[in-house]
SELUM-663784 format. One line per 2 residues: number of its first residue (from 1); their letters; for each residue x negated, y, z negated of C-alpha. Coordinates in pm, 1 decimal. Layout:
<nodes>
NUM	A	X Y Z | ...
</nodes>
This chain:
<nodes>
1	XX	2111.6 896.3 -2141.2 | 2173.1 1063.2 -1805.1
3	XX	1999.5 978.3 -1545.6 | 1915.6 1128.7 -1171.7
5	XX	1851.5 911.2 -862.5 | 1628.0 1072.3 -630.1
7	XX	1596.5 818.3 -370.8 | 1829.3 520.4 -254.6
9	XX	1778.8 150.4 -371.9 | 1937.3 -138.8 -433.9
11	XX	2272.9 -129.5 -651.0 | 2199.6 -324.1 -913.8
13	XX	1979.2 -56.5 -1025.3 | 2302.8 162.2 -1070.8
15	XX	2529.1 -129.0 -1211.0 | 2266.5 -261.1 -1470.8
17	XX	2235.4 127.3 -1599.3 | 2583.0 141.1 -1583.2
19	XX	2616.9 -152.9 -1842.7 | 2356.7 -21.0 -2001.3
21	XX	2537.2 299.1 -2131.0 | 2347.1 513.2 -1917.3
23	XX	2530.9 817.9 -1727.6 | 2406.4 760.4 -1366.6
25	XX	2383.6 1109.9 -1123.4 | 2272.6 1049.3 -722.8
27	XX	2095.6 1295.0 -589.3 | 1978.1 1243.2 -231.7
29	XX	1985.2 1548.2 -33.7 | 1948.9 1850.0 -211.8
31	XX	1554.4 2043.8 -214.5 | 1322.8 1968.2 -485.7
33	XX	1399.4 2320.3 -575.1 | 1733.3 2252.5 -632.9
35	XX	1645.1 2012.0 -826.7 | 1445.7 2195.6 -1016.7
37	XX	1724.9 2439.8 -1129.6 | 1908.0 2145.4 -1321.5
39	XX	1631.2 1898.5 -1401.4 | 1652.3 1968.4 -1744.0
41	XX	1966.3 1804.4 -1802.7 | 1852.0 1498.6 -1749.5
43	XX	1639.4 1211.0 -1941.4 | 1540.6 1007.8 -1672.8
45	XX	1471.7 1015.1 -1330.5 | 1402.7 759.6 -1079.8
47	XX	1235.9 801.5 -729.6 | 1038.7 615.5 -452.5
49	XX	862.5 904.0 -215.4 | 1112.2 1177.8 -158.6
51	XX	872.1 1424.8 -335.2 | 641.8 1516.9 -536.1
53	XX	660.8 1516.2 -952.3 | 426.4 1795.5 -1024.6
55	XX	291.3 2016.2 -1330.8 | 556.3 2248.7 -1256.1
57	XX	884.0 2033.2 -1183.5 | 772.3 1843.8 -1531.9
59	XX	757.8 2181.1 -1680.1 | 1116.1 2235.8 -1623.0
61	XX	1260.4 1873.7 -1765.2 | 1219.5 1960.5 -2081.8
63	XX	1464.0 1674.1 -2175.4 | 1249.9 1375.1 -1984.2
65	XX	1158.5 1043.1 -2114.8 | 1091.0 811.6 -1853.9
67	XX	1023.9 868.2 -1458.9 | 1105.7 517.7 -1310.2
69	XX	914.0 501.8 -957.4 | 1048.6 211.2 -783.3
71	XX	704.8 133.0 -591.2 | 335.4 4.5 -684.0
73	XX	155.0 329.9 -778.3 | 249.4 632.1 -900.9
75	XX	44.5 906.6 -699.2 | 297.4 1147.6 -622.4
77	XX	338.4 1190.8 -993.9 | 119.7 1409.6 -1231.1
79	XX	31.1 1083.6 -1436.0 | -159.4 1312.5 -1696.6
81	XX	52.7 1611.1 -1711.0 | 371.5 1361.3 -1765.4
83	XX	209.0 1169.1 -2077.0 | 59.2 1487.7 -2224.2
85	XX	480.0 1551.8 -2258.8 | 507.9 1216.3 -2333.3
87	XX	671.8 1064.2 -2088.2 | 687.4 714.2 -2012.0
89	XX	632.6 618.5 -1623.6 | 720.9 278.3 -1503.9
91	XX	645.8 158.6 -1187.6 | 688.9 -206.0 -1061.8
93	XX	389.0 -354.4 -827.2 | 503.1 -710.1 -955.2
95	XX	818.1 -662.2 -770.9 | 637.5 -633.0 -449.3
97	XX	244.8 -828.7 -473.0 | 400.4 -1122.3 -299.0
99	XX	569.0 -911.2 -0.1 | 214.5 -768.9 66.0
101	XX	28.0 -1062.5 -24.5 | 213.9 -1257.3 269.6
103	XX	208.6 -920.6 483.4 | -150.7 -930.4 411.6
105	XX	-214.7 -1247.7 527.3 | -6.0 -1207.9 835.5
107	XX	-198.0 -930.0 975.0 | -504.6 -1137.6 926.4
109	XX	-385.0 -1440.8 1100.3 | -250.4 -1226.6 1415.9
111	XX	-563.1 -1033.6 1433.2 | -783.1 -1345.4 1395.3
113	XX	-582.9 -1491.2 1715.9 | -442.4 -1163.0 1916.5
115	XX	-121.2 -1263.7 1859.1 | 27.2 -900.3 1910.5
117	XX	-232.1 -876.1 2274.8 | -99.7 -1228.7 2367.0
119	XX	262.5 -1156.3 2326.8 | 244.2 -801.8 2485.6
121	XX	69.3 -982.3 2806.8 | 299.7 -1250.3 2874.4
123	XX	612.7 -1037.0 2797.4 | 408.2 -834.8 3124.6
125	XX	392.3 -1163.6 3311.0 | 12.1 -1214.2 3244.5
127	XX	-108.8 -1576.5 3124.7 | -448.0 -1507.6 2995.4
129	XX	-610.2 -1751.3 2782.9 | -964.7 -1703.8 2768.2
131	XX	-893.6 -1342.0 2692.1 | -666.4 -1461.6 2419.8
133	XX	-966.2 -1691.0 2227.0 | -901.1 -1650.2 1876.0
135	XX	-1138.9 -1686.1 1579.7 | -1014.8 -1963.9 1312.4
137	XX	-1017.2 -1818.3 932.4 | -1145.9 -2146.1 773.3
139	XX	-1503.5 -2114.4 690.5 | -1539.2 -1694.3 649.1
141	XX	-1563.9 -1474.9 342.8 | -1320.2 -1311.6 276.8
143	XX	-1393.9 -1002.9 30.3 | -1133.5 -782.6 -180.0
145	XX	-1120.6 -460.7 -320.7 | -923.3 -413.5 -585.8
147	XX	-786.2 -703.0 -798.1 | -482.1 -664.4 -926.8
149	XX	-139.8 -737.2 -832.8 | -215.1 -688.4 -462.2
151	XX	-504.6 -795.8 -450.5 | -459.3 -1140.2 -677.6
153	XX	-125.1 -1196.7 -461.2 | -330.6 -1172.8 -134.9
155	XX	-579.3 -1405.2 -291.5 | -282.4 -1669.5 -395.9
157	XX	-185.0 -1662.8 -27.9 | -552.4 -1757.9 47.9
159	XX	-552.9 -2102.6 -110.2 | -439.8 -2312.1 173.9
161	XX	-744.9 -2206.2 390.9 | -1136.0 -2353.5 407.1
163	XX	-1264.2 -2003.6 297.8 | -1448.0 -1825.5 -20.6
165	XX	-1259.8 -1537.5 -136.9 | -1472.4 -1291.1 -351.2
167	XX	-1378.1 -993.8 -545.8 | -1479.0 -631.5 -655.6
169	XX	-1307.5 -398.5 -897.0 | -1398.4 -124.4 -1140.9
171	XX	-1261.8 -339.3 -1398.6 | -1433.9 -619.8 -1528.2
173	XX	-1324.2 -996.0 -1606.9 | -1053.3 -982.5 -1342.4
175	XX	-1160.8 -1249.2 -1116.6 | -949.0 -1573.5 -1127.6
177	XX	-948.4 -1918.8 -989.0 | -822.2 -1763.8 -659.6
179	XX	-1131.2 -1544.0 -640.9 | -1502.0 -1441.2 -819.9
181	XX	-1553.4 -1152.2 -900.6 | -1874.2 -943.1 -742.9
183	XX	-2059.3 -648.0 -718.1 | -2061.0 -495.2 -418.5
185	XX	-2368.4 -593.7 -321.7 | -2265.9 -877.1 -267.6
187	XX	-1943.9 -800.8 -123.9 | -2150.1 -668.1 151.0
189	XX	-2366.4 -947.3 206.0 | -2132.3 -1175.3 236.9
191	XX	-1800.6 -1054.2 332.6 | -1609.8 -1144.3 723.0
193	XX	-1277.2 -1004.3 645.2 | -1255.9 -673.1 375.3
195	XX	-918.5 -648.2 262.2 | -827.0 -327.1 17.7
197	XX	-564.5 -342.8 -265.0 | -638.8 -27.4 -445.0
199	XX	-452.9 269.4 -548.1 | -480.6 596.1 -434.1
201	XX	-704.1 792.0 -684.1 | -1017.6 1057.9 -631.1
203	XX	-1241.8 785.9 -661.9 | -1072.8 593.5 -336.6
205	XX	-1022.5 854.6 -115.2 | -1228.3 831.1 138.5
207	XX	-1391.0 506.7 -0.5 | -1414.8 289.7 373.6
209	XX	-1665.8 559.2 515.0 | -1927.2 527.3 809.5
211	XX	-2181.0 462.7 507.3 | -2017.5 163.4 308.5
213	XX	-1916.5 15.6 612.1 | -2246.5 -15.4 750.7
215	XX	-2380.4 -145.5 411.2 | -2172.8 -470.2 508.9
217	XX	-2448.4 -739.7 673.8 | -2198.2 -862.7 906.8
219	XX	-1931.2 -783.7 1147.2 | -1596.3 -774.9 932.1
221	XX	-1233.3 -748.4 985.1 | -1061.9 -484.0 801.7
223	XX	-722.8 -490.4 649.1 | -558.1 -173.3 488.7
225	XX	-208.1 -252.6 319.8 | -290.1 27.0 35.2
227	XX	-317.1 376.7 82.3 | -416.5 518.6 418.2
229	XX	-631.0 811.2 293.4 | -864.5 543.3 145.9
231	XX	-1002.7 489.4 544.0 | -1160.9 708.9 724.0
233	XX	-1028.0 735.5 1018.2 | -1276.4 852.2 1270.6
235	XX	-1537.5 673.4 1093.1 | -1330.8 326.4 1155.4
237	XX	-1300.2 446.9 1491.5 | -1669.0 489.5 1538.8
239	XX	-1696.8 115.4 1413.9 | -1495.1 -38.1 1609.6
241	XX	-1625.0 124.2 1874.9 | -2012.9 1.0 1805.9
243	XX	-1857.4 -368.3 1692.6 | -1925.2 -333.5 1317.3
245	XX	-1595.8 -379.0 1299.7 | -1467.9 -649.2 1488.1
247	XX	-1043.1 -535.5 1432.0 | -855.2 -379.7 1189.1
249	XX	-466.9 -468.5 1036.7 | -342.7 -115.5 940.8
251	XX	13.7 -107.2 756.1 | -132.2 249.8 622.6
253	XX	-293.9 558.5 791.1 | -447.1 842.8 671.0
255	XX	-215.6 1087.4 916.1 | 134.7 918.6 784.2
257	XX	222.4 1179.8 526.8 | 204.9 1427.8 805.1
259	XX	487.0 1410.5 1019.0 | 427.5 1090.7 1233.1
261	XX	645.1 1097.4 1535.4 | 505.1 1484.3 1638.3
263	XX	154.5 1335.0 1655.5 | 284.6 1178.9 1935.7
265	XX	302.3 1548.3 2091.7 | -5.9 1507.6 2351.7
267	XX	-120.3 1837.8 2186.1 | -101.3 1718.1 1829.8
269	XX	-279.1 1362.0 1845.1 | -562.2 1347.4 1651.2
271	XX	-892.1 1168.4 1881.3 | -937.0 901.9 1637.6
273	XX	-548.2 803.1 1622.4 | -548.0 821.5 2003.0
275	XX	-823.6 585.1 2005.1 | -633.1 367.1 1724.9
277	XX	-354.6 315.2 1970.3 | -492.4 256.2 2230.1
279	XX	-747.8 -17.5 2119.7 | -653.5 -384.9 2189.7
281	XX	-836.7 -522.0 1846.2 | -595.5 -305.3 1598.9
283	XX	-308.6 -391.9 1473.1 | 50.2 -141.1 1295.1
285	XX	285.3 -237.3 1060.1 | 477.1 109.7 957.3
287	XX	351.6 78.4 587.5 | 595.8 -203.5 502.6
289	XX	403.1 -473.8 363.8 | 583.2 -452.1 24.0
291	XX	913.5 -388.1 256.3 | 1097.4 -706.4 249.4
293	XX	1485.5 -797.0 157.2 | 1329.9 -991.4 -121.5
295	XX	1134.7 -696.9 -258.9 | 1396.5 -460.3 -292.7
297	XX	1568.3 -642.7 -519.1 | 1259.0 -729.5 -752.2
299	XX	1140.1 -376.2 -729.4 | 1442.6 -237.3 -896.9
301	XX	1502.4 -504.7 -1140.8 | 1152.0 -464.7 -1277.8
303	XX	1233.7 -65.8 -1326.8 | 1512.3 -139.9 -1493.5
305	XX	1364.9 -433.6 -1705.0 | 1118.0 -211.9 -1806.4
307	XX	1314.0 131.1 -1893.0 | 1550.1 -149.2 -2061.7
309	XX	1245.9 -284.7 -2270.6 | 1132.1 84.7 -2413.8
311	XX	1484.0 266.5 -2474.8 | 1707.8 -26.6 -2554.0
</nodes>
């Protein structure tokens, strides 16, 4: 089998295919057009984010059997179109549910007590601690959308702590000793911190509007370490703003598939973003939760483990 590398990852990707028998081709630079012209020489293809796998790019590998997209979810890939040709897709969110699990919980802790406020003050020579009062996690409800790898890997992290750690997903039976499963009404009656672990599908888009938030009884915390275009941004602006929503840990935004450093042109920033940035209760990670030394490794292995399991 020949396959084409799309994006960089880590080598023993290349070696195991190697040993494998497999012909391996590296690709990194050349247009998705380009790619396009020779695609269908090729039976496999493995990619992270460089682009998209559309109707028509699947059209012209008329030799594919497998994309392998080292990553959780598999968005930038026509899922149906691909299996209508019968194409197997593999992606790996068990080689990265405990990076974002502990990412997860790490936003929570340094929202809960400023840390990122504190440590940007004193670096500034300011010693401020009844600003810097922090809230303590023990005791709060802490709510999940979305329970699967993410979201049980979040809720693993959670054991340690004095809380109650509910769950809702469109699936039923997935709730675990780590968390119960609920409808949402009750997800919004008793949720403090919301933390989202879904993928990006029509059905999430758009899901954290002005409406569901304000279905929540209380205050809450929000945490976004899954697809940015699930929040809307000017309606989590217009919450934090009246105090329904008390901070937010963003590793994802809904503007990050634009090109992020020319929002930063003063005529470019969007009025919610500006807001985002601005606002003392939010917290940025540059969607690297999963993102870890560790998680490289396990990313690619479970590709390959998988591709290895079907054609081998």
């Amino acid at each position: 089998m020949k396959i084409l590398h799309l994006d960089t990852n880590h080598p023993l990707m290349i070696e195991q295919f190697a040993e494998l028998g497999f012909q391996n081709d590296e690709d990194y630079t050349s247009t998705k057009e380009e790619i396009e012209k020779r695609i269908h020489t090729y039976d496999g293809i493995i990619i992270r984010s460089r682009f998209s796998i559309d109707a028509k790019f699947l059209d012209k590998a008329t030799n594919l059997k497998f994309i392998g997209r080292v990553g959780a979810g598999l968005e930038n890939i026509d899922i149906d179109h691909a299996k209508s040709k019968g194409i197997f897709l593999a992606s790996a969110p068990e080689g990265n549910r405990n990076a974002v699990g502990e990412h997860t919980l790490g936003l929570l802790l340094s929202l809960l007590n400023k840390l990122n406020k504190a440590d940007l003050e004193v670096r500034n020579g300011k010693w401020y601690r009844e600003d810097n009062r922090g809230f303590e996690l023990d005791g709060k409800t802490v709510g999940i959308i979305g329970y699967g790898n993410m979201g049980k890997a979040f809720a693993k992290k959670l054991r340690g702590f004095d809380v109650e750690v509910i769950c809702y997903d469109i699936v039923g039976g997935v709730g675990d000793e780590n968390a119960r499963q609920v409808g949402i009404m009750e997800l919004q009656q008793k949720t403090d911190v919301l933390s989202l672990h879904v993928p990006q599908t029509p059905e999430t888009i758009g899901m954290i509007n002005d409406e569901f938030i304000n279905g929540f009884q209380k205050p809450i915390w929000l945490l976004n370490t899954a697809r940015g275009k699930c929040v809307i941004t000017s309606d989590l602006v217009k919450n934090l703003k009246s105090g329904k929503i008390l901070g937010a840990g963003l590793d994802v935004l809904e503007y990050e598939k634009s090109s992020f450093e020319d929002m930063f042109d003063e005529h470019n920033m969007p009025e919610a973003f500006d807001y985002l940035i601005k606002a003392k209760n939010v917290l940025f990670t540059p969607h690297v939760a999963g993102w870890t030394v560790e998680s490289k490794e396990k990313l690619a292995q479970t590709i390959v483990d998988k591709i290895k399991e079907r054609f081998c």
